[in-house]
MARRO-743167 format. One line per 8 residues: number of its first residue (from 1); for each residue y negated, x negated, z negated of C-alpha. Coordinates in Angstrom, 3 decimals. Layout:
! residues N
NUM) Y:X:Z | ...;
This chain:
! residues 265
1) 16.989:13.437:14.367 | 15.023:11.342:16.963 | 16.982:8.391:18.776 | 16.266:4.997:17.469 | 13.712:3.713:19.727 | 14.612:0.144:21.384 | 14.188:-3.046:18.852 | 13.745:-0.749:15.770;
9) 16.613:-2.465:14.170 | 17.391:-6.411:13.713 | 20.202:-6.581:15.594 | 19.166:-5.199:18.640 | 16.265:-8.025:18.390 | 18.726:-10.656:17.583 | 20.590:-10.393:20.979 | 17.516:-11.232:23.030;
17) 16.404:-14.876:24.417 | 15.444:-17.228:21.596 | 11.479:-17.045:22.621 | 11.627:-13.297:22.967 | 13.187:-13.257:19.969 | 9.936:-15.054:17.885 | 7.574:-12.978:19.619 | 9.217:-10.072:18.077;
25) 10.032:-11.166:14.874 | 7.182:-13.875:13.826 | 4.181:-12.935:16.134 | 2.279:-15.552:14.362 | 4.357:-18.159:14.684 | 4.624:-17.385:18.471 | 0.512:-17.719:18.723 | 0.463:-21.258:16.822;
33) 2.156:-22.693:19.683 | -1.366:-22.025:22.230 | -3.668:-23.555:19.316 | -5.477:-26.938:19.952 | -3.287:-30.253:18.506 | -4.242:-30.742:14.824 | -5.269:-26.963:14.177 | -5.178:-25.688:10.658;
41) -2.259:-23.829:10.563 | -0.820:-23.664:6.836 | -2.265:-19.813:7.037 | 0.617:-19.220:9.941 | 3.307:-20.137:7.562 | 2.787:-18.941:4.018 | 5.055:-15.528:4.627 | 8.317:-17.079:6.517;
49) 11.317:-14.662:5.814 | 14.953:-16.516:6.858 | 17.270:-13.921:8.060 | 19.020:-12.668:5.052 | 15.533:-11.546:3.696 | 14.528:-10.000:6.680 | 18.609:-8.089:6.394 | 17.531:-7.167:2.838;
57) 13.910:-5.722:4.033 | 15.901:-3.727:6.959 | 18.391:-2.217:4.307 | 15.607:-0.329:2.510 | 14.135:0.763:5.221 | 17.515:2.243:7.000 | 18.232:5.468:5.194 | 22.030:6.090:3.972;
65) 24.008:7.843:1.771 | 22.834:7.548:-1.941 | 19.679:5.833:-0.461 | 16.869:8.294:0.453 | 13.666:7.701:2.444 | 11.448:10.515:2.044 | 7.604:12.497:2.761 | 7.163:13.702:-0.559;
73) 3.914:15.290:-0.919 | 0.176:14.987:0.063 | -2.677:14.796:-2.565 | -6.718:14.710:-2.175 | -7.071:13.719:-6.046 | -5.016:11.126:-7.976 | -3.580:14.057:-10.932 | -2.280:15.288:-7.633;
81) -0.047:12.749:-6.902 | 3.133:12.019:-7.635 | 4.091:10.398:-11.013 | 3.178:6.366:-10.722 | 6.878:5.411:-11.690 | 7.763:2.718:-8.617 | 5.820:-0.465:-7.202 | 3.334:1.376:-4.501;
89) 1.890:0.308:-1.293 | -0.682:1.774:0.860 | -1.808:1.675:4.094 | -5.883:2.412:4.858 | -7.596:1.386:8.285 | -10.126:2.752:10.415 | -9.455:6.096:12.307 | -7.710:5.547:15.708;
97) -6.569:1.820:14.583 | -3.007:2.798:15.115 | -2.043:3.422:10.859 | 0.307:6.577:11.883 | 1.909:4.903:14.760 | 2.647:1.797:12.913 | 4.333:3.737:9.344 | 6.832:5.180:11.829;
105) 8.041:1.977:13.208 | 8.517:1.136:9.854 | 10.372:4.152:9.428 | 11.994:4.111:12.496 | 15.729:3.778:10.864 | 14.837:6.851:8.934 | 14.329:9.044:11.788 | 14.740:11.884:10.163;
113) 11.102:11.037:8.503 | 8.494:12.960:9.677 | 5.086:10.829:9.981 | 2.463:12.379:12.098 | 0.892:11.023:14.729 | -1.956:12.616:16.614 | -3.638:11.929:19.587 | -7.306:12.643:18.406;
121) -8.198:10.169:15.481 | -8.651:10.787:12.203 | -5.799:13.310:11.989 | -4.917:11.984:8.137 | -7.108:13.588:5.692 | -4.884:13.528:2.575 | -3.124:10.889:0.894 | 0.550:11.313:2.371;
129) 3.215:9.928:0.228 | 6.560:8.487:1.167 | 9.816:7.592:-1.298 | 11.945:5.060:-0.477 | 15.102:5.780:-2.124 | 14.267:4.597:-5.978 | 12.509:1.031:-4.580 | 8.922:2.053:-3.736;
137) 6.412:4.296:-2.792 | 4.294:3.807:0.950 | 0.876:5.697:0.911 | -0.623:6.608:4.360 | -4.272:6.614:3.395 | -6.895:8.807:5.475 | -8.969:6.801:7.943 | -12.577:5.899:6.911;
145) -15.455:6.062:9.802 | -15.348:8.441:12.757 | -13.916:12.040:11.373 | -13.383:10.409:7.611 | -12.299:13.113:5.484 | -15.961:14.257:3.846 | -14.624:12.955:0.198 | -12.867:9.513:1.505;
153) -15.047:7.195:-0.739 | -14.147:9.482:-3.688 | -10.398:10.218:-3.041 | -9.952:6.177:-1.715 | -11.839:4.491:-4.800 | -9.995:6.591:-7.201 | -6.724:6.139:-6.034 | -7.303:2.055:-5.719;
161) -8.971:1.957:-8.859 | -6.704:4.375:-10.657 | -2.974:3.413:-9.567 | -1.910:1.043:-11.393 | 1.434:0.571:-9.632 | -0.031:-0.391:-6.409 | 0.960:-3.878:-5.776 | -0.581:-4.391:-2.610;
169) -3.068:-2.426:0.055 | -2.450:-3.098:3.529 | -6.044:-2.982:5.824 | -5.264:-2.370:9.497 | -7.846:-3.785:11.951 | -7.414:-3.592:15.739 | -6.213:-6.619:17.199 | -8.401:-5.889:20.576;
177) -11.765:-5.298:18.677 | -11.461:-7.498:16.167 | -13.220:-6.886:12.231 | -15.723:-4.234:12.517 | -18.691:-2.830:10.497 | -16.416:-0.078:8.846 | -13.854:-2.651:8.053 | -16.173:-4.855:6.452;
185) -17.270:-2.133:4.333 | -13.295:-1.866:3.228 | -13.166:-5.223:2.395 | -15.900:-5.142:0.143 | -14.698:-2.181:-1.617 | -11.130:-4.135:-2.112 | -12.964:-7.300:-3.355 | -15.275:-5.372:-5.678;
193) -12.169:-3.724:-7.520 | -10.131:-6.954:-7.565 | -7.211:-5.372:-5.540 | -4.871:-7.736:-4.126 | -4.496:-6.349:-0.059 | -3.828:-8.119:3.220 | -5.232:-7.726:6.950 | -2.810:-6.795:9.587;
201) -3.828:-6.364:13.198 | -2.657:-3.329:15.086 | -1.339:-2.869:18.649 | -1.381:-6.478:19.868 | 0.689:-5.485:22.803 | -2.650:-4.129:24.655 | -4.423:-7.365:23.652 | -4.313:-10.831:26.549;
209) -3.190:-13.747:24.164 | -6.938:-15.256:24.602 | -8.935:-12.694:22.781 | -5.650:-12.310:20.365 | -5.708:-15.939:19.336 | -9.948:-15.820:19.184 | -9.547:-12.475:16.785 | -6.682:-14.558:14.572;
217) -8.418:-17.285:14.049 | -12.126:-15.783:13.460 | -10.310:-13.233:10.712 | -8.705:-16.090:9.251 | -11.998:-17.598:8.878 | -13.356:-15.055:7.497 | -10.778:-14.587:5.193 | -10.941:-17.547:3.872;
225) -14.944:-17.826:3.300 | -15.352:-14.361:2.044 | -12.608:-12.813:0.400 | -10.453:-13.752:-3.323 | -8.100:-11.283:-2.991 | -7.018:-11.034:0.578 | -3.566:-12.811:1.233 | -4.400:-15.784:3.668;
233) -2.017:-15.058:6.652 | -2.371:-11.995:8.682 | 0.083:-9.309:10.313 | 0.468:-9.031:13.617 | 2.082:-5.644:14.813 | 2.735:-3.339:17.792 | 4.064:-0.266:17.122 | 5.344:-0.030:20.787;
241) 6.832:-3.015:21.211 | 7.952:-3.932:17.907 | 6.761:-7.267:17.296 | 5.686:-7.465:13.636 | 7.383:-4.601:12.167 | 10.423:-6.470:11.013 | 8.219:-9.130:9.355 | 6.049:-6.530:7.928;
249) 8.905:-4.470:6.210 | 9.808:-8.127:4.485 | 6.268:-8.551:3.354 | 6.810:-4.952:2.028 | 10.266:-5.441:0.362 | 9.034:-8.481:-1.101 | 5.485:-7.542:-2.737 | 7.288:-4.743:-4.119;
257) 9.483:-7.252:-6.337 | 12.497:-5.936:-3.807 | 13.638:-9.130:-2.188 | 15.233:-11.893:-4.565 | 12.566:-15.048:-4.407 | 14.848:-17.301:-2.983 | 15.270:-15.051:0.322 | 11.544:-14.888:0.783;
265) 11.036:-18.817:0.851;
């Protein structure tokens, strides 16, 4: 199996200097500190793991004995996936947003997991479906716009519309570019079937703080005067660095029904 790649796992991010530390961990939290004095900021703190919640998240996303995490199959129709028996989540985003990259940080502790990443975009054209251990299910979706699989609108609408244990979609938007016309079309889609999903913005590491902070807060605006179903604070992730990931597997763990209440508070 592959190495663990540096920061993967809590403890390595626990050792570093405290504001290192928050940059990693709570991304967000570490962006409030630039806004202007008496910004709105109750959307920066409605997801705030302590630390035994984020231990809990990192558990089922570390493989072990007794405690599988898995590729299990691919499927371009819904009777071709597998049986809807756990809580589901799925990942959809624009081709070349980074969707790939960012499942196998998640799944760096598993390295034996194999999650593909290409260089060209739009490399996913089938549903890909991952077990992890009996907890959940994560769904790498196929990208929509440039090199969209021919049948995405068919294969994506079904799926949302038909799987009934999906408890939450996850829309990836590039933190450098910001909301585009593609990802606007997503969002409608999402609000049209009534499917609960949150934004999280990709590879933040190759965006100045600036246009970061600009992109937060015009998606949180947006969010909040177009959307019912969107959760009100966004991801922010970089699959190189790490910053994010640990939060994100929380958010994961805990929409899944997989982290006790109390620990997610």
């Amino acid at each position: 199996g592959r190495a663990l790649p540096p920061l993967a796992a809590l403890a390595q991010v626990l050792r570093l200097e405290r504001i290192r530390r928050t940059a990693i961990l709570f991304p967000l939290q570490q962006l409030e500190r630039y806004l202007a004095p008496g910004a709105y900021t109750e959307p920066f703190h409605l997801f705030e793991p302590g630390l035994a919640a984020l231990q809990r998240a990192e558990e089922l996303f570390r493989s072990g004995q007794g405690h599988t995490i898995d590729y299990v199959s691919s499927a371009v129709r819904t009777d071709h996936a597998p049986p809807p028996t756990m809580p589901e989540v799925c990942f959809i985003g624009r081709s070349n947003v980074g969707k790939s990259s960012l499942i196998r940080a998640l799944f760096s502790l598993a390295p034996e997991v194999e999650v593909r990443v290409s260089k060209s975009p739009g490399h996913t054209k089938k549903m890909n479906f991952f077990k992890v251990g009996k907890y959940f299910t994560l769904v790498d979706m196929p990208g929509y716009g440039y090199r969209a699989p021919q049948d995405f609108v068919e294969m994506v609408e079904a799926y949302l519309q038909e799987r009934h244990n999906l408890k939450r979609t996850f829309l990836l938007v590039d933190g450098v570019v910001g909301l585009q016309k593609t990802d606007h079309i997503a969002v409608e889609m999402l609000e049209e079937f009534g499917i609960p999903y949150v934004m999280v913005l990709t590879k933040i590491d190759r965006a100045s703080r600036g246009l970061l902070l600009k992109n937060v807060l015009g998606i949180q605006e947006f969010i909040k005067e177009n959307t019912q179903g969107c959760f009100p604070q966004l991801f922010l992730v970089s699959s190189v660095e790490f910053s994010g990931v640990h939060m994100l597997r929380c958010f994961v763990a805990h929409v899944t029904g997989n982290l006790p209440a109390v620990e997610a508070s």
